[in-house]
Phi, psi and omega in degrees: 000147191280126155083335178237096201290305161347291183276351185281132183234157159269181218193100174252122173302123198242177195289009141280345139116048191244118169268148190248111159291142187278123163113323211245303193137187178260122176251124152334129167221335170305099198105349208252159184261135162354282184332293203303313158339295223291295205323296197307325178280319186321293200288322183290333149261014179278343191242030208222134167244146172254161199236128172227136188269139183281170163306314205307343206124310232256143174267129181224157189279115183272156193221114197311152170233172191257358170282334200271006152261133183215150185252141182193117164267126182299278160255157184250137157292122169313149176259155175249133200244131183257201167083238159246070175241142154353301203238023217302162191149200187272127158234152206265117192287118134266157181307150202044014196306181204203153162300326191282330153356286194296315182278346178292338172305335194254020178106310183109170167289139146288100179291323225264001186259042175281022170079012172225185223252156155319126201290270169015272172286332185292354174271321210280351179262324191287323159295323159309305168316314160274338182303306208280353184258325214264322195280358178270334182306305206264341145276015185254299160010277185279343160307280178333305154325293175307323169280315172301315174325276178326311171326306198221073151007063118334114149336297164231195211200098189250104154319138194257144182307149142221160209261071170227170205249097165206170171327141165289318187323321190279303171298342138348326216244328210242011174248280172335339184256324154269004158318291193308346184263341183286302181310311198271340159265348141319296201290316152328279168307288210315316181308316182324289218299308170308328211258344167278316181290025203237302186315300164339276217276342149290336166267017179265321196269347175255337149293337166308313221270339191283345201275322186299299189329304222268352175294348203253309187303316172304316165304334210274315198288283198315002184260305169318290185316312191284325154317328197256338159265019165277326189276304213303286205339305218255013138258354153313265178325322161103040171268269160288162194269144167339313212279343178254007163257355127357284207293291181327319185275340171268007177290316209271309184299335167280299227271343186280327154303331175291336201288299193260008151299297169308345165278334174269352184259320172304315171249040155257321212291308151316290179309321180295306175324329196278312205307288160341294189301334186288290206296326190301288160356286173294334171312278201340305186262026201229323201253359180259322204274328180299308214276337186283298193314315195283349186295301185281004169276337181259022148289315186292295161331313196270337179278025169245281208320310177299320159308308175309313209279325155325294171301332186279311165338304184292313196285352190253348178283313203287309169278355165271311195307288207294346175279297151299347135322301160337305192270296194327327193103344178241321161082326181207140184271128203274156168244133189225125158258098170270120151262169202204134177256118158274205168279338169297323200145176160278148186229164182240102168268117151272156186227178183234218201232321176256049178273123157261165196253157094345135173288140193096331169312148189216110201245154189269108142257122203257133167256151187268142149282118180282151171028054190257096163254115173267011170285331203270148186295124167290143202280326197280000263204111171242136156331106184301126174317151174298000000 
C-alpha cells in the first residue's frame, strides 16, 4: 500500500483462487481481471482504520484512502510444456502468451523425441549395424554348410550361395576361409584316424605272428610229450637209459611252458586288439556328436541372429521415415493439448500453436508421423538364409 510501508505484501493466490488482504480478508481473484481485483480490495478497505505507532510513542488511527491501494502482479504461475519439445519443464508465464510462444521457450519441437535417438545418427549407426548382422549371418550360414559336410565325411566342401547383399570380396573371403577350416580340420581326423588304423593293423599282425608261434609251439610240445612217454616205455622195458628219458621229460615241460606264455601274449594281444577297435569307435562317435552339437548351437545362433537382423531392419525403415520427414522440415505434424484448472476441475482443450495460455497452464505436445506405414518393406532389409 502506498504511504503505509506495513501493509505492503506479496499477496500469493492459493488453490482455491483467493488472495488473503491484511484488514479484509480473502477476496476473489481468480479469473477476474486486475482492475476488477484492485476495486474491490480498494472499496473494502476504504472503510478500515488502521492503528500505527508514531515516533513519539502515542498510537494513532489512520484512515485508508483508496488512492493509497494499488494492486501489481508480481509473478505469474509458471505454464508446463510436456512432450515433444527440446526442453519440457517449468516455463515462466507472459501476459498474452501464445502456445507457439511457449514452445519456442522450450526449445522448439524436437524430431528427436520420437521416442527414439536422432533419425540422422541413428541411421548411420543402424547401417553399420546391419552390415555386422549380415557378415555373422553369412558366416554362421557356411558353417553350418561346413559341418553337414563334415557330418557325412564328404570328400570336399563346395558352400552352397547365400542370399545376402554384402561385398563379393568379403563373402569370398569368408567362404574361403571355411572351405580351409573343412581341409584342415578333415585333414586332422583323417590323420587320428590313420594313426589309430595304423595301431590296429600292427596288433593284428602281431597276433598272426603270435597265433602261428603258438600253433608250432603247441606241436613241438605235443611232439616232445609223445617222445617222452616212448623213452618212459623203453626204460620201463630196460631198452634206455633213465638219464635220457629225464632229459626228455624236461624238454616237453619248457615247451608246454613256452606253449603257455604264448597263450597268455595271445590273449593280451586279442584284448589290445578289441581296445583298438573301441577307440576307433568312439572317435568316430566323439567326433559325429562334437559336429551335431556345434550344428545345433549354430542353429540356434543363426534363428538370434535373423530376429536381430529383422529388428534392426525395422528400425532402419522407421528412421529412413522420420530422417526424411526431417529434411522436409517438419518432420511430425504437432497435437497440441492444454490442460487448465478451472472452478470445475481440470479441463483438456485442443489447441493450436496460436492458442493463448493462463498461468498454469500445461501444455501437451505429441508430434505425429506422416504417412508411417510400418507393413510396408524396408528397402534396408534383406532375406534371411534358408
Amino acid at each position: 500500500m502506498i504511504g503505509l510501508p506495513d501493509l505492503r505484501q506479496r499477496l500469493t493466490i492459493d488453490l482455491n483462487g483467493n488472495i488473503q488482504v491484511p484488514l479484509v480478508g480473502d477476496v476473489r481473484a481468480a479469473g477476474r481481471p486486475l482492475a476488477e481485483v484492485q476495486d474491490d480490495v480498494r472499496e473494502a478497505l476504504s472503510s478500515k482504520y488502521y492503528r500505527q505507532r508514531l515516533p513519539d510513542g502515542r498510537d494513532a488511527q489512520i484512515v485508508i484512502s483508496r488512492d493509497e491501494v494499488a494492486l501489481r502482479i508480481v509473478d505469474y504461475r509458471p505454464i508446463y510444456l510436456s512432450g515433444d519439445v527440446s526442453r519440457p519443464g517449468e516455463q515462466q508465464f507472459r501476459p498474452n502468451m501464445t502456445v507457439l510462444q511457449a514452445i519456442s521457450m522450450g526449445g522448439g519441437y524436437d524430431i528427436q523425441r520420437f521416442r527414439m535417438a536422432n533419425p540422422l545418427m541413428e541411421s548411420a549407426e543402424l547401417r553399420g549395424d546391419i552390415r555386422v548382422l549380415r557378415v555373422e549371418l553369412l558366416r554362421t550360414e557356411v558353417r553350418r554348410q561346413r559341418l553337414e559336410a563334415e557330418l557325412t565325411n564328404t570328400a570336399s566342401f563346395e558352400p552352397r550361395p547365400v542370399d545376402i547383399p554384402l561385398p563379393l570380396a568379403l563373402v569370398q573371403g569368408i567362404l574361403r576361409t571355411e572351405v580351409q577350416q573343412f581341409e584342415a580340420r578333415r585333414s586332422d581326423y583323417q590323420a587320428q584316424l590313420d594313426h589309430l588304423r595304423r595301431l590296429q593293423e600292427q596288433t593284428d599282425a602281431k597276433l598272426e605272428s603270435l597265433v602261428e608261434q603258438l600253433r608250432r609251439e603247441d606241436e613241438g610240445t605235443l611232439a616232445d610229450q609223445e617222445e617222452a612217454n616212448r623213452l618212459r616205455d623203453l626204460v620201463q622195458r630196460g631198452v634206455a637209459s633213465t638219464a635220457r628219458a629225464v632229459e626228455t621229460r624236461r624238454n616237453s615241460l619248457l615247451s608246454a611252458t613256452r606253449a603257455l606264455q604264448t597263450r597268455v601274449q595271445v590273449e593280451q594281444s586279442r584284448k589290445e586288439q578289441e581296445e583298438i577297435g573301441r577307440r576307433i569307435e568312439q572317435f568316430a562317435a566323439q567326433r559325429r556328436d562334437d559336429v551335431l552339437r556345434e550344428i545345433q548351437e549354430g542353429n540356434v545362433q543363426l534363428a538370434v541372429l535373423q530376429a536381430r537382423h529383422g529388428a534392426v531392419s525395422e528400425r532402419i525403415f522407421y528412421s529412413s521415415v522420420l530422417r526424411s520427414q526431417l529434411v522436409r522440415g517438419r518432420g511430425g505434424r504437432p497435437e497440441i493439448t492444454i490442460v487448465r484448472r478451472t472452478a470445475e476441475g481440470r479441463n483438456r482443450t485442443t489447441a493450436d500453436e496460436n492458442s493463448e495460455l493462463l498461468p498454469g497452464d500445461v501444455v501437451e505436445v505429441t508430434l505425429r508421423l506422416e504417412h508411417l506405414d510400418a507393413s510396408e518393406p524396408s528397402s534396408a532389409s534383406a532375406a534371411p538364409p534358408q
